[in-house]
C-alpha positions as CSV (number, residue, x, y, z in Angstrom):
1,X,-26.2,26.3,37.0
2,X,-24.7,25.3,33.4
3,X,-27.5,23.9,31.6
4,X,-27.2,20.1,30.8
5,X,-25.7,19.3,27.1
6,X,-28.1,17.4,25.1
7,X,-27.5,13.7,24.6
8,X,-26.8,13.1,21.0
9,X,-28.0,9.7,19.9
10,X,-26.0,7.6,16.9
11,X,-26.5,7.0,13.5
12,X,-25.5,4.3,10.9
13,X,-24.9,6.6,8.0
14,X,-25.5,10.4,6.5
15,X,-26.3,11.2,3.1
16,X,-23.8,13.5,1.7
17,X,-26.2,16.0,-0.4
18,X,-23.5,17.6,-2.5
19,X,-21.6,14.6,-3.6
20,X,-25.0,12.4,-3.5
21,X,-23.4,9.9,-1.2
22,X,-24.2,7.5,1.7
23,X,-21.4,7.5,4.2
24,X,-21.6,4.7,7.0
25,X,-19.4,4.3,9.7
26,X,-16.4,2.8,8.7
27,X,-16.1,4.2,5.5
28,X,-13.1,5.6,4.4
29,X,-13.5,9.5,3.1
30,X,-11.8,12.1,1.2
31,X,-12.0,15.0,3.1
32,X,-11.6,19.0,2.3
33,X,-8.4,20.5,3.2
34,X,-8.2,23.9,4.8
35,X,-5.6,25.1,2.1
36,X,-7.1,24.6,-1.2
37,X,-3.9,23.8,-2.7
38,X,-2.8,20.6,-0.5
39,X,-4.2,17.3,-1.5
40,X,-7.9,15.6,0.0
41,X,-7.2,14.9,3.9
42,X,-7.7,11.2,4.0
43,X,-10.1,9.6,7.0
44,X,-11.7,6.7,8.4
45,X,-15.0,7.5,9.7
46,X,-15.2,6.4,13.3
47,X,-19.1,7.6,14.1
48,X,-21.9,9.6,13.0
49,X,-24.1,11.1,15.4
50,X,-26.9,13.6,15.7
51,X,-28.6,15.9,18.1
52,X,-32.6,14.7,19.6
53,X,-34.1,15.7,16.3
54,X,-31.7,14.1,13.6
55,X,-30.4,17.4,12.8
56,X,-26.8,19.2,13.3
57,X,-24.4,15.7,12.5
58,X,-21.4,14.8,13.2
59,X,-18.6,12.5,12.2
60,X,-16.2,11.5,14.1
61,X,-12.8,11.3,11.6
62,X,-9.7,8.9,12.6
63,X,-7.2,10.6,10.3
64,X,-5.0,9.0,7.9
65,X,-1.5,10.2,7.5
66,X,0.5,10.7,4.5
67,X,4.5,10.1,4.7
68,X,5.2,13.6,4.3
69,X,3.3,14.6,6.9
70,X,4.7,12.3,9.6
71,X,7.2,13.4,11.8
72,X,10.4,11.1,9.6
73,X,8.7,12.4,6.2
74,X,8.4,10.6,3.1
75,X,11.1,7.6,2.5
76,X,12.4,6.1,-0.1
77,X,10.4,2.8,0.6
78,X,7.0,4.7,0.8
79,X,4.9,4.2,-2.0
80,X,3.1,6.7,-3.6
81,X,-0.2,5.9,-2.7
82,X,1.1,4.9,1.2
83,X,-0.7,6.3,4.6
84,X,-0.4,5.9,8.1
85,X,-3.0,4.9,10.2
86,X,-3.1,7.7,12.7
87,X,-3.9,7.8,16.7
88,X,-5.5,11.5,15.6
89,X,-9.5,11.9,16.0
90,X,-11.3,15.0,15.5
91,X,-14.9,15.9,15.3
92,X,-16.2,17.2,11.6
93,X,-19.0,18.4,9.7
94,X,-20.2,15.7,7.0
95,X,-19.8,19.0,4.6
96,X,-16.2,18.5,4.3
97,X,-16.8,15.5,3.1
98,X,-15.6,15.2,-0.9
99,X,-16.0,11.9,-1.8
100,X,-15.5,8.1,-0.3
101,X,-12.0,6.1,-1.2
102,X,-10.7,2.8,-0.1
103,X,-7.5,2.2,1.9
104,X,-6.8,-1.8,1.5
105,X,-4.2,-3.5,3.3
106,X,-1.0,-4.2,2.1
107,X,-1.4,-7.7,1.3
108,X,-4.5,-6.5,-0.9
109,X,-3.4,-3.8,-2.6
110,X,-0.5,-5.5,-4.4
111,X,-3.3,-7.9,-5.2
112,X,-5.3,-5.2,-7.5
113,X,-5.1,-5.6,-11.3
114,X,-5.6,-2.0,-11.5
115,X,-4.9,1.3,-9.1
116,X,-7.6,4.0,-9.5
117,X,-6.9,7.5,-7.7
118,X,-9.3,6.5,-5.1
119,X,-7.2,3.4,-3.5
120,X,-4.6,3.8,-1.2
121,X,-2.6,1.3,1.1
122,X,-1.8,1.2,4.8
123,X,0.7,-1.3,6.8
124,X,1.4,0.7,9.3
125,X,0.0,2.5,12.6
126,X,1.3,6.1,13.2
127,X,1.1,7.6,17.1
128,X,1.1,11.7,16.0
129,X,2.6,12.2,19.3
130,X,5.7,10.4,19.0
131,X,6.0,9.5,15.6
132,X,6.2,6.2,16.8
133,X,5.0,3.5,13.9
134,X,3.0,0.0,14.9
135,X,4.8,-2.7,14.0
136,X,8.4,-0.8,14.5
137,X,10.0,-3.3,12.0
138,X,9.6,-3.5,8.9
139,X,11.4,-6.7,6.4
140,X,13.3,-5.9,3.6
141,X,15.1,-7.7,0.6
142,X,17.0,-7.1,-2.3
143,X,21.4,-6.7,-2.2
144,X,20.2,-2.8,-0.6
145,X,18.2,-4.2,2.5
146,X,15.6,-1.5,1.6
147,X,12.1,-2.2,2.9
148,X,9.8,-2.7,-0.1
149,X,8.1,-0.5,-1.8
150,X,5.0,-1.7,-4.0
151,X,5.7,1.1,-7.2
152,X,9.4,-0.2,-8.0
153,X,10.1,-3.2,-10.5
154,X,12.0,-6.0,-9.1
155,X,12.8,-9.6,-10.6
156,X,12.7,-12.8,-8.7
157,X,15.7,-15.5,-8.8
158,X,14.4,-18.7,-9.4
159,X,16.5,-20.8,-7.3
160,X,16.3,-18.7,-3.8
161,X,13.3,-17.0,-4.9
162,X,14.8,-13.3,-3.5
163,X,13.7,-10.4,-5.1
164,X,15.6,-7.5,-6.5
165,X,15.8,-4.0,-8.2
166,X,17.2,-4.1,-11.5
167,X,19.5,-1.5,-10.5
168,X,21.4,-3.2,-7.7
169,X,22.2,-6.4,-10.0
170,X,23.6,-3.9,-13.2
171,X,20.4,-4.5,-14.8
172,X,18.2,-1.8,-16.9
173,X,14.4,-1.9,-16.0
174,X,14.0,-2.9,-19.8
175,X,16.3,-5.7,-19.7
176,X,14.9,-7.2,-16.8
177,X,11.4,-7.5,-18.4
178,X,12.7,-9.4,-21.5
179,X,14.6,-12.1,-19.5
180,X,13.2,-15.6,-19.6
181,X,15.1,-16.7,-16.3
182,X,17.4,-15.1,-13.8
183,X,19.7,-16.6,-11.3
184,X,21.3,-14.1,-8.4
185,X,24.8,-13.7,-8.0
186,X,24.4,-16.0,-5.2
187,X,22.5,-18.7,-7.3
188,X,24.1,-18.1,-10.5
189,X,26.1,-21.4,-10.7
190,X,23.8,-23.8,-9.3
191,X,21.2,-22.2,-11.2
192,X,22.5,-22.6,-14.5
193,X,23.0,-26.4,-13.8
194,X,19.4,-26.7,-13.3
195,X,18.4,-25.0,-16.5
196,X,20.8,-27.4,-18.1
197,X,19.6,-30.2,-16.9
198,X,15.7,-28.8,-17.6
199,X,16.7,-28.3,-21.0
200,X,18.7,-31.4,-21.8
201,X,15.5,-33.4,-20.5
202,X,13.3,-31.5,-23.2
203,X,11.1,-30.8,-20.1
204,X,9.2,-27.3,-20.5
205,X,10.6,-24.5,-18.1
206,X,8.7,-22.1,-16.8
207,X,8.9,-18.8,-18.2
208,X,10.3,-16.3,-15.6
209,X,7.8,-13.0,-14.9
210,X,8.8,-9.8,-13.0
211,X,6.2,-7.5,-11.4
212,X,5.6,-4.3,-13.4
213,X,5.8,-0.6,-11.2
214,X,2.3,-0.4,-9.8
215,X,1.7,2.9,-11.8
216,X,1.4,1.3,-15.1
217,X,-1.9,-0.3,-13.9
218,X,-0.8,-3.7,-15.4
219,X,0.4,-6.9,-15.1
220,X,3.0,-9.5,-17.1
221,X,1.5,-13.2,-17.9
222,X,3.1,-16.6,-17.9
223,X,2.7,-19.9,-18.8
224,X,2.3,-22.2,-15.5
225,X,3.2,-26.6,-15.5
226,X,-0.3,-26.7,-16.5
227,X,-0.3,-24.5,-19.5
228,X,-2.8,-22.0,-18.1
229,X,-2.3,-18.5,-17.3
230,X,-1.2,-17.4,-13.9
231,X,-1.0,-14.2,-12.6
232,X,2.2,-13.3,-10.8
233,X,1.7,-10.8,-8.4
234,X,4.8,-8.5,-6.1
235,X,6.3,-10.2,-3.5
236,X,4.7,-8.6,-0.7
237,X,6.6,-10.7,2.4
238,X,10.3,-10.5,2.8
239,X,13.0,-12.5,5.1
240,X,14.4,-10.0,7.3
241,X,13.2,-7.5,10.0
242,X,15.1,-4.2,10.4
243,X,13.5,-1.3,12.7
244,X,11.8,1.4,10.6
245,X,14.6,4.0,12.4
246,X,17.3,2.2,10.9
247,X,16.1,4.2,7.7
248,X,15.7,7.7,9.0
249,X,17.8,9.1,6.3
250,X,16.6,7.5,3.1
């Protein structure tokens, strides 16, 4: 008769000797990669257990995909700091364990006044299996439809208030930081009668701010009605839903 496997009884966190880290459960992880050469394996950490005596622990690791390692691959739309939330568990020793990172949501992240190497965004779920992603639509915005990706530049019309890449309006990323107000080709007409009007009222206008690509770690100011300074943050919700396959070959 197979002798009985010893109950292992959990823990709330491990102290990771060789990094001089606490690790709890629910931390996110950087995690050793069996070929040197490939970036940190990225991980939530599910549990942490031990055998009777505290010794020999575990963690259990809920594995974060990058787009390149999903079934579809990296997209055009993927940011460069993007993972998938993966239905992939496996058990690990807390010696593979490099260092702790933070994956915020997407909302959050484009909320950060700076990236460091350790922050990374998720928005989606990823079934390994499958490749199947949770949600399965995904909005997007701009005269391309593309779903939006936080590193890219984009400027905002004033009257509609949709967003676009420099490029698809005929517009150099230099150019479009300089501008003081921008009216789509849509809202071009209307637009201009507005500023008109603003101006011929001697009424201050507001000074129009584009997002700057996520890797420069900074942000542009304005001036707000109250004369104070707002931060204008990327545009992080957009007004149509297209399913994520529609963009298989991008």
């Amino acid at each position: 008769m197979a002798k009985a496997k010893a109950p292992r009884r959990p823990l709330e966190s491990c102290t990771i000797k060789h990094i001089n880290k606490t690790i709890n459960a629910g931390d996110c992880v950087l995690m050793r990669p069996a070929d040197q050469s490939n970036p940190q394996y990225v991980a939530r950490i599910e549990r942490i257990d031990a055998d009777a005596r505290g010794g020999n622990v575990k963690v259990l690791a809920r594995w974060y995909y990058r787009p390149e390692e999903s079934i579809g691959g990296r997209r055009q739309f993927h940011g460069s700091k993007e993972l998938f939330l993966s239905d992939h568990y496996d058990v690990q020793s807390p010696d593979t364990i490099e260092g702790k990172c933070t994956v915020h949501s997407f909302k959050s992240y484009t909320k950060l006044d700076s990236v460091v190497n350790d922050d990374f965004f998720c928005r989606f779920e990823y079934n390994s299996s499958t490749g199947a992603f949770n949600p399965d639509r995904v909005a997007v915005y701009c005269k391309c439809e593309m779903p939006y990706n936080p590193d890219d530049l984009m400027v905002q019309c004033e009257d509609c208030s949709d967003w676009f890449h420099p490029a698809c309006i005929e517009m150099t990323a230099e150019e479009a930081k300089i501008l003081d107000h921008f009216f789509c080709e849509t809202c071009s007409s209307s637009g201009q009668k507005k500023l008109q009007n603003s101006h011929a009222a001697s009424r201050p206008s507001d000074t129009k701010v584009f997002p700057i690509p996520r890797s420069s770690i900074h942000f542009r100011w304005m001036q707000n009605d109250a004369g104070g300074d707002k931060k204008v943050h990327k545009r992080w919700h957009f007004s149509q839903d297209t399913q994520l396959d529609s963009f298989s070959h991008c």
